[in-house]
N, C-alpha and C positions, 0 to 999 in steps of 0.2 A: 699820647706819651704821658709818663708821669713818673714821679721822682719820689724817693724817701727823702724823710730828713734829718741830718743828725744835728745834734745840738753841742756847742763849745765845752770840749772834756779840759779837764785843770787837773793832771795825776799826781807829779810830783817838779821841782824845782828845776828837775834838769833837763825831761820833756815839755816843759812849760811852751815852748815857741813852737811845736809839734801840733799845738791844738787845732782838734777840727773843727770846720765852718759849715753853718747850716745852708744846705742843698737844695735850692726852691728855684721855682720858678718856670716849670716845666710843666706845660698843661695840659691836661686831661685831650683823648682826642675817642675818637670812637671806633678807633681799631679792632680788631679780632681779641675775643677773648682769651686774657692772658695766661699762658702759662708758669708755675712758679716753684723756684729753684732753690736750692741750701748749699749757696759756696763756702768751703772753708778753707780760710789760710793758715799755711802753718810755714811759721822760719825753721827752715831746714840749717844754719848756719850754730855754729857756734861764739862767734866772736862779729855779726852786724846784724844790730837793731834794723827795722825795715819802720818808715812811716806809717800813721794810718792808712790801709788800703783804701785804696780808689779801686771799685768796681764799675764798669758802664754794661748794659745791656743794648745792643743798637742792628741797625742792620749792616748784609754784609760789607759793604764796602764803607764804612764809616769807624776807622782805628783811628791811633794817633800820633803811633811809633813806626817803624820803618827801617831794620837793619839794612845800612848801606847806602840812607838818606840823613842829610841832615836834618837835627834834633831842632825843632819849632822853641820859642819862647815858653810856650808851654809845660817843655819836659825839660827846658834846660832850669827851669824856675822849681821843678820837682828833684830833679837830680842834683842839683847842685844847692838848693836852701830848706828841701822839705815843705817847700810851698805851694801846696797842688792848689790855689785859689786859678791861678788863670785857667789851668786847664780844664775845672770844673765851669767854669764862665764860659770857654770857647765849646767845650760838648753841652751846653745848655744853649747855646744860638745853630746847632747844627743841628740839617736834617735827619732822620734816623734814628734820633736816639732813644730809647724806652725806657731808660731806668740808671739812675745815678745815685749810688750808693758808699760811703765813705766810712770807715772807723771810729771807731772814738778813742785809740789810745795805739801808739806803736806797738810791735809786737818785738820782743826781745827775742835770742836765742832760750831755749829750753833749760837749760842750765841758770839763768839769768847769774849772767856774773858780775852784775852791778849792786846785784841787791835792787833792784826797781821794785819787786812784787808788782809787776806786771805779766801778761801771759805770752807764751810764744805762738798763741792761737786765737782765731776767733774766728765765727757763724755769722755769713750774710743771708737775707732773702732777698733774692731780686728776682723781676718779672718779665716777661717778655711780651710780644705780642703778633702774632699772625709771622709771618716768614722772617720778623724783626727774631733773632734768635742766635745772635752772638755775643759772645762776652770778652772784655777786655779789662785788663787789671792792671795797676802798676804804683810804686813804693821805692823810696826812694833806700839807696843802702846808707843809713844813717854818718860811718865810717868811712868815707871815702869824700875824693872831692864832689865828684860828678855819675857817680854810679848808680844805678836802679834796676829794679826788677822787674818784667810784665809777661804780659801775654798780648799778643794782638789779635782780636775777631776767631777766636776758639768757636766752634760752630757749639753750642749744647746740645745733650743728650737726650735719646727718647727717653734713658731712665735713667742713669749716672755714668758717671766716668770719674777719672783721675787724670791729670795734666800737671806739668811741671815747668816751672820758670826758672831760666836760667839768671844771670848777672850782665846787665849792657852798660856799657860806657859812653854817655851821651856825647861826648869829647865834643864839650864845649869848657870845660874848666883844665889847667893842665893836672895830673897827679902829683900835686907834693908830697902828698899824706903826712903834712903838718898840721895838728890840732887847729894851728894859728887859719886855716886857709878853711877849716871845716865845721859844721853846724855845732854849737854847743854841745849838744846832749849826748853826743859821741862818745863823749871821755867819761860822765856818771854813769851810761847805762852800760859801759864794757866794764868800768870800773879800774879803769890806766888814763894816765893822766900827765899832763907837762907843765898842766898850772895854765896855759895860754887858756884865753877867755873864747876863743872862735868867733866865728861870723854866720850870720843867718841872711848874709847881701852878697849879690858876686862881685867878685875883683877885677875888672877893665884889664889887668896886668897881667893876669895869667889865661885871659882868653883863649878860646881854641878857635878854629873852623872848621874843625872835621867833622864824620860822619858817623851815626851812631855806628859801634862794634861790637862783638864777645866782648866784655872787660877784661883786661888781661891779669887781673889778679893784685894783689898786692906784692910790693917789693921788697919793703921792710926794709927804705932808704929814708926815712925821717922819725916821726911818734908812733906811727902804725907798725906792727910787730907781728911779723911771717905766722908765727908759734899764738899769735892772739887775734886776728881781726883777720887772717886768713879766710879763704872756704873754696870750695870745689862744688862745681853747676851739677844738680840743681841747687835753689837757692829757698825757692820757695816751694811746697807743695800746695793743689788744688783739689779739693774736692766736690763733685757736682753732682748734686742729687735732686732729681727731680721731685713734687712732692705736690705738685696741684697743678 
């Protein structure tokens, strides 16, 4: 197995707590020679920033989301703070995995209506190895309590394809869609705002116990706005391109 590695991006002020963390620790093994791929993410949304993606390479029975099961520590630390540290630590002690790969910078919608000069796109390479030949993604939706995007264990291509990620709601945090209950960078990179400072910790008080679901959307019952931080699935698109 073996991992890329990114290093701590600093963009601007209001993705500051977004920063990704460098990806080690995965050792070399002597698997089948690998094959190697050109995923590209793009926010298909208008009005939610997505986290740096998390890409993993692994085998098949090795994801880490589950519609219909409950959301791990993991993804509730992703979905609800933008914190993909655990999850990257717990697919770094697990069997199967080939390749862990991370962003250096959120991807805004294409319009960016915060003004971030950030892109609503970006080029991974990730690798595989012998029948290891599945990929799994996932970002959190910046704008929301508990909401993210992914894919789970996508088989890759003999030569490309295109796949698309819908919106899940890990429903472990409730939906207030109060700035107050949601990560900072929400309000500079939509560019709406309530003045509330946000949180990058979860709240004991709005806990959930459910099971991840669809997201059911926004309400546009508190700071979030039907007409702005809306979107309709897909959420994200994928593109896979084989290339060695």
């Amino acid at each position: 197995m073996k991992t890329k590695k990114t290093g701590v991006f600093a963009v601007t002020a209001i993705i500051a707590m977004l920063a990704v963390v460098s990806i080690a620790g995965i050792p070399e093994s002597n698997a089948a020679t690998p094959k190697t791929y050109e995923v590209t993410i793009t926010n298909l949304t208008s009005g939610q920033p997505i986290t740096p993606p998390l890409l993993v390479t692994h085998a098949k029975d090795v994801g880490f989301f589950t519609v219909g099961e409950m959301a791990g520590n993991e993804i509730q630390q992703l979905s609800e703070n933008g914190n993909a540290d655990p999850l990257v630590e717990m697919l770094q002690s697990k069997a199967g995995i080939v390749d862990i790969v991370q962003g250096d910078a959120p991807l805004v919608p294409a319009n960016d209506p915060g003004e971030t000069g950030l892109s609503h796109t970006q080029t991974f390479e990730v690798s595989t190895a012998g029948n290891q030949r599945y990929l799994s993604f996932a970002s959190m939706l910046v704008c929301t309590n508990d909401g993210f995007t992914g894919i789970d264990s996508v088989k890759l291509p003999i030569k490309q394809t295109t796949v698309y990620a819908k919106a899940f709601d890990a429903r472990t945090e409730m939906n207030t869609e109060d700035f107050a209950d949601m990560v900072p960078p929400c309000q500079g990179a939509i560019g709406v705002s309530s003045g509330e400072d946000g949180t990058d910790e979860s709240n004991p008080a709005l806990a959930e116990t459910g099971v991840v679901i669809p997201h059911p959307g926004i309400m546009g019952g508190e700071d979030l706005l039907k007409n702005i931080h809306a979107w309709s699935d897909p959420v994200v698109k994928i593109d896979i391109v084989r290339i060695g």
